[in-house]
N, C-alpha and C positions, 0 to 999 in steps of 0.2 A: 489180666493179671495186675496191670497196673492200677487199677479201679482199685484192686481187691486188696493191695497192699495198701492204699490211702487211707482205707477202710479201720485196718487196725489202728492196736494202740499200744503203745510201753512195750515197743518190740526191743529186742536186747540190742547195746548201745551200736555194736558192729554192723545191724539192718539197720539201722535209721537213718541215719545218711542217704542211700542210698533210695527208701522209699521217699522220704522228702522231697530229693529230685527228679523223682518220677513225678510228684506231685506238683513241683512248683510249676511245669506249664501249663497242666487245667487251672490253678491258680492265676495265671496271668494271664490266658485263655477266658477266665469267664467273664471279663469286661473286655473282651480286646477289640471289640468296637469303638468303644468310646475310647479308648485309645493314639486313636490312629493322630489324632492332633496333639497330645499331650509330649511334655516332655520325655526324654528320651531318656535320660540321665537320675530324672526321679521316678521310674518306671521302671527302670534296673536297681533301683536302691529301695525302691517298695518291694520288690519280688525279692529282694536278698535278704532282707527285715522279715517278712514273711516267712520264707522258707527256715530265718535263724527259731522266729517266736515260733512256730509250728513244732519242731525240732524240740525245744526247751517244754513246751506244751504238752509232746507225749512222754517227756521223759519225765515229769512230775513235778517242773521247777516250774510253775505258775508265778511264781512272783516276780523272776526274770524276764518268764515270757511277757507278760504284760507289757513290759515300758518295749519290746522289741514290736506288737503285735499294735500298739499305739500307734506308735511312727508308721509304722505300712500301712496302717491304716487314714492316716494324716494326708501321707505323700500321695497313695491311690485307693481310694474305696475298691474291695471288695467283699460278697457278703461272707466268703469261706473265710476270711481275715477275722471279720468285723465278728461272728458266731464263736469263733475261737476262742477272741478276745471277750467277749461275755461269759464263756465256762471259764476262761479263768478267773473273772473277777467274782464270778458268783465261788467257785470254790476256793478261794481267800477270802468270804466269810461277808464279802458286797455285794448282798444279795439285789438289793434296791436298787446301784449302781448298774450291775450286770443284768437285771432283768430288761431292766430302760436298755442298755447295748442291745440283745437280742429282739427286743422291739420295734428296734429300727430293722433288723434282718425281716420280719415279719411283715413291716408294712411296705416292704416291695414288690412293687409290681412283678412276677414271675409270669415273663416271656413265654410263650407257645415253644419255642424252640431252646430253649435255655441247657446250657450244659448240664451233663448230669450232675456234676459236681457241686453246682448249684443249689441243684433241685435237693442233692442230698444233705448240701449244709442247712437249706431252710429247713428240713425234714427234723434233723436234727436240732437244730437252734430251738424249733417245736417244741420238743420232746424236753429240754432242758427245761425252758420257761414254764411249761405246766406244771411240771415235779416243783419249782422253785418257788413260783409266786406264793403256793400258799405257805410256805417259809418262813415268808415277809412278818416280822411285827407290828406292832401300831401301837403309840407314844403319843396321850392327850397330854401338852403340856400348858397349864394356868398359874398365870401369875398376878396374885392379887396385894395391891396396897398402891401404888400409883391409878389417876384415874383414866389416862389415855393410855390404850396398851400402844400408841404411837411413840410415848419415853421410853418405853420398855425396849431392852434388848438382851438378846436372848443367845446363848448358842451351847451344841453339843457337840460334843468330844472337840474342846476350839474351834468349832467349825459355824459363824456365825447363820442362825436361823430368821426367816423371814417373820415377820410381824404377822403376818397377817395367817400363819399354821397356830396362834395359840388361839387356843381352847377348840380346836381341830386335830384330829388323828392323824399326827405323821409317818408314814412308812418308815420304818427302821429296822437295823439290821440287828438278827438276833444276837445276847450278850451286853455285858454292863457298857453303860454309858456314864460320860458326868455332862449333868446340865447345869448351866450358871446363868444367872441373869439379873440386871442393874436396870436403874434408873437413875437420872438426875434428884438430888436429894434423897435419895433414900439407900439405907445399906444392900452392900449385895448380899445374893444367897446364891447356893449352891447345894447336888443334891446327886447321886451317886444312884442307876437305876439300872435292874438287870432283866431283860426280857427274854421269855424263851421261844423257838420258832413258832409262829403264828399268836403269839401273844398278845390281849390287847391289854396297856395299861393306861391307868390317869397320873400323873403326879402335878402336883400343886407348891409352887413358892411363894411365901410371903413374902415381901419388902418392906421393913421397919423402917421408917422417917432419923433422917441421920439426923443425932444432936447438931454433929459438927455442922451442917450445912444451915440447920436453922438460927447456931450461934454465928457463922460467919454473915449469913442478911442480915441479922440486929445488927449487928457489928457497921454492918454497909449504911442502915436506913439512918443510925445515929449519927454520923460522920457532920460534921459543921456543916453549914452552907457556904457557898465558896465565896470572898471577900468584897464586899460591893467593887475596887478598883478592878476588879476582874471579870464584874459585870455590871457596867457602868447605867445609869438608869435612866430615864428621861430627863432628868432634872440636877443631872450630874454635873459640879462645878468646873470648868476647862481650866486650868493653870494657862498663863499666860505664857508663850514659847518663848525658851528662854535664848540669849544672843547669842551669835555663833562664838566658838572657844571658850564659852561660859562653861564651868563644873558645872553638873548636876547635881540640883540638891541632896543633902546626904538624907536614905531612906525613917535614920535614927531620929532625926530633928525633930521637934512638936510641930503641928501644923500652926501656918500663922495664924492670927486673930482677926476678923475682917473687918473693915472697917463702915461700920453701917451709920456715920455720922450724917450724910445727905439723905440718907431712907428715913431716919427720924425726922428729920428738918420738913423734908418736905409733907410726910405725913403728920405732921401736928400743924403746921402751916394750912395745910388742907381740911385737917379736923376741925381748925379754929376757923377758918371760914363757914364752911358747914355750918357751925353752929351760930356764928353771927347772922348768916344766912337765914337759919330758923327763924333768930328775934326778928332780922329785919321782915322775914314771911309774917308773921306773927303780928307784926304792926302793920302791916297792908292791910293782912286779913279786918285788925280791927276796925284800922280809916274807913275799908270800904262797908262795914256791917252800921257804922256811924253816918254814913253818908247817905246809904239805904233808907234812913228813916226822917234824914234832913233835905233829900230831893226826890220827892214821890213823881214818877214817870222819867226818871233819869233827867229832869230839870232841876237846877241846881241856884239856889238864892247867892246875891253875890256874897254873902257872908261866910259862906263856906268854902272862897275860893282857896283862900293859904290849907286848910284840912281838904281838899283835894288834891294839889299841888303835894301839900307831906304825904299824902297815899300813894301816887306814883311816884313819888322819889324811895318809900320804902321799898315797893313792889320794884321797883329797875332795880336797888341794891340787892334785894334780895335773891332776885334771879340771876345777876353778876356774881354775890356772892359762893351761891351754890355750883356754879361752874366751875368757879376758880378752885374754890373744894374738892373738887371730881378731879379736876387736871393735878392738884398737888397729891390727892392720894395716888394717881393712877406713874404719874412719877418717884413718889418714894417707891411705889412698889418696883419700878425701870430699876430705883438704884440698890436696891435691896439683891435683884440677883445680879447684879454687874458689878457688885461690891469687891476693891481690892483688899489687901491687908494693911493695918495700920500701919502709918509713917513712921512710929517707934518699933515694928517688928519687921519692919522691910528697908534696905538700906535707900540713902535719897538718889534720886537719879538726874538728869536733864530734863527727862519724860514727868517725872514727881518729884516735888519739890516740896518740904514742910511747909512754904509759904503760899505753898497752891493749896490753896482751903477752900470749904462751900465761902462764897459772899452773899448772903441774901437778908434781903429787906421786906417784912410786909406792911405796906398801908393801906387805909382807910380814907376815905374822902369823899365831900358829898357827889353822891350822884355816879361814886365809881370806887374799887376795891383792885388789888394786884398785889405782887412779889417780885420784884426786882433784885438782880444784884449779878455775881457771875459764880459760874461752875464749872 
């Protein structure tokens, strides 16, 4: 008799009670194997969730029953729980949800000796799932105007969707949905779809390229470049550190003027040797083309001793000259980057003094060339 009343359904409110708890120990009977180590405390509170969602289940309130037939199910797996709880979700209209529940009822192993209770919720959970599956919809959904559907994002009814179902058939429950879906730079769209039980449809969103997103990068690419002090460069002039409890210079000031008076000095100093340099080349080269033809075998008559002697006194100046040339360019260029500011835009110090100026002298003289003086 007891079998026989689990059996029914939507018995009047005053038998329900009472079949329920005939019911609730095959319920907590059909696992009570695996039991025997489990808690004790949520073993009593799975079978009182149970016996409540069961209760609420045949009287027609499925949508209460669920959240009570969850938790029993959470606290202790069983499959009469777990079955329940799929006919209610499938009949509050989640089909796709509820079939998946009943699935899992299905792919358990069923025991040689398994209660009957068991045997009759898989039987049943059976019987629900094949009426239902073919119920299911199906919802191609494409979205074209982005070129990685990996920007794309997609969801229906709020319910964020995986990338990788579009332009694939997703299961859906019959009845309108709204789909929406976005990309970085491009507008969203959105699109309102109603399918009927076992429907298949396609729906397609475009995404228009957002002005605002393409005015806001012009907007980015134009932007100045950020102020060379900010990104100092190879060749970038060091200011001198200034002394301690010095003010810092005010940002507003003009920069000062620098003083490249020794970078010219020594570079015209250097230029004018060089070129002295040349003439005195110039007259080696001629002595020795003169001498070529007044001493055949490199023997030399004594009358051409003073026009040998002036050949190698050009040829020594010439190649003293052209040194000193090197050394004075290769100097100006020293003072040219180590250049301070002028003495009229810097105030005098101990360190600089208006009467600390380049002193330099160049001479000339036989048999040798230089630049003397101080700096």
């Amino acid at each position: 008799m007891a079998k026989l009343a689990c059996a029914r359904k939507r018995q009047p409110w005053r038998m329900v009670w009472p079949l329920v708890a005939l019911c609730a120990p095959l319920l907590a009977g059909a696992d009570a194997a695996a039991q025997d180590d489990g808690d004790a405390a949520e073993t009593a509170a799975a079978r009182a969730l149970a016996v409540e969602g069961i209760k609420l289940a045949d009287a027609g309130h499925c949508d209460d029953a669920i959240e009570k037939l969850a938790k029993a199910e959470k606290l202790h797996h069983a499959p009469v729980v777990l079955g329940r709880l799929g006919e209610c979700q499938i009949l509050q209209g989640k089909l796709v949800e509820g079939t998946e529940t009943l699935r899992k009822v299905l792919r358990e192993p069923l025991a040689p000796d398994a209660p009957a209770v068991v045997v009759r919720a898989r039987e049943r959970a059976s019987a629900v799932f094949e009426r239902s599956k073919l119920r299911i919809a199906g919802l191609n959904i494409t979205v074209k105007g982005p070129h990685g559907s990996s920007e794309v994002a997609v969801s229906v009814d709020g319910q964020p969707m995986n990338s990788a179902l579009l332009d694939a058939e997703r299961p859906t429950d019959p009845g309108e949905h709204l789909v929406e879906a976005s990309a970085p730079g491009f507008t969203s769209a959105a699109a309102r779809v109603s399918v009927a039980p076992g429907e298949r449809q396609s729906l397609v969103l475009t995404l228009e390229p957002d002005p605002r997103a393409r005015a806001a990068a012009a907007a980015t690419a134009s932007e100045p470049a950020p102020a060379a002090a900010e990104n100092p460069g190879l060749f970038t002039r060091v200011s001198p550190l200034a002394e301690p409890g010095a003010e810092p210079p005010s940002s507003s000031a003009p920069p000062a003027e620098l003083d490249l008076t020794k970078a010219y000095i020594a570079w015209g100093a250097g230029g004018a040797a060089v070129i002295a340099g040349s003439v005195f080349g110039l007259l080696a080269f001629q002595g020795k083309s003169d001498l070529d033809k007044q001493c055949p075998q490199n023997v030399c008559p004594d009358s051409s001793a003073d026009k040998l002697s002036s050949a190698r006194t050009d040829s020594t100046v010439a190649t003293v000259l052209m040194a000193v040339g090197g050394a004075g360019i290769a100097l100006g260029t020293v003072f040219y980057f180590t250049a301070g500011p002028r003495e009229e835009s810097a105030p005098a110090t101990a360190e600089h003094r208006p009467e600390d100026g380049l002193r330099a002298r160049a001479w000339i003289g036989l048999g040798g060339v230089g630049i003397d003086g101080r700096f």
